[in-house]
C-alpha positions as a printed NumPy array, in Angstrom:
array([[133.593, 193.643,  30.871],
       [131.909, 193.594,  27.269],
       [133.396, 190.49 ,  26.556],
       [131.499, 188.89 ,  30.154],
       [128.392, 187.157,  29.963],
       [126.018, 188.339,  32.249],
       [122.527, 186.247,  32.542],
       [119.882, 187.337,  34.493],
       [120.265, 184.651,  36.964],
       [123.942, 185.983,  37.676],
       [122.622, 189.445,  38.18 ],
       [120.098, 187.823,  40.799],
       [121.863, 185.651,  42.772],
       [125.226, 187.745,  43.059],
       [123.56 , 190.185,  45.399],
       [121.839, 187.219,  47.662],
       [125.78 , 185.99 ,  47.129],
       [126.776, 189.688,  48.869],
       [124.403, 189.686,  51.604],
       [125.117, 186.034,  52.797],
       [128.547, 187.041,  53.076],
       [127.689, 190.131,  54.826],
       [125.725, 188.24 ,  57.245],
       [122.301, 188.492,  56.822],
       [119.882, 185.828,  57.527],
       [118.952, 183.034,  55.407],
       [115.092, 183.856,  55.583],
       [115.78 , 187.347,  54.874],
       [117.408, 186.256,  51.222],
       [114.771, 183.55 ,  50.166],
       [111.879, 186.336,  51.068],
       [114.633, 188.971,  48.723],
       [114.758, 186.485,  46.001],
       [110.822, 185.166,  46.109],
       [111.752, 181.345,  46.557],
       [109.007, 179.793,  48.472],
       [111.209, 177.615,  50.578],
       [113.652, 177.934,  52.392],
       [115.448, 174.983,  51.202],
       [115.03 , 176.053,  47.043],
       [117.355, 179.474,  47.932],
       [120.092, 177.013,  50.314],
       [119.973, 174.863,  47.501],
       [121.611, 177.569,  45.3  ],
       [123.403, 179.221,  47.798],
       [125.328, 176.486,  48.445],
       [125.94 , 175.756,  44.59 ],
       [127.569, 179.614,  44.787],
       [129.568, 178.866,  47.817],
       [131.187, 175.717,  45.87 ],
       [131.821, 177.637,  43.029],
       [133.143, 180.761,  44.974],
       [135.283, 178.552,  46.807],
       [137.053, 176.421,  43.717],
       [137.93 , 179.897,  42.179],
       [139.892, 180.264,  45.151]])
């Protein structure tokens, strides 16, 4: 792990990552993250999902 980068956008968007997957709703993670749309937090949501998804 010491050798990991960790940026502070990692450490914010890997828990929004962990709820989505656990099912909670979409307006429930932009109001966790403080986005002001809707749209902003699908926007990197779905960036996530790609990348989750060509690790695979």
């Amino acid at each position: 792990m010491a050798s990991k980068r960790v940026s502070p956008h990692v450490l914010r968007y890997s828990p929004a990552m962990e709820l989505l997957q656990a099912g909670a709703d979409c307006l429930f993670i932009v109001l966790w993250i403080g986005h002001e749309s809707i749209e902003t937090t699908q926007t990197y949501l779905h960036a996530l999902e790609e990348v989750a998804l060509a690790k695979l």
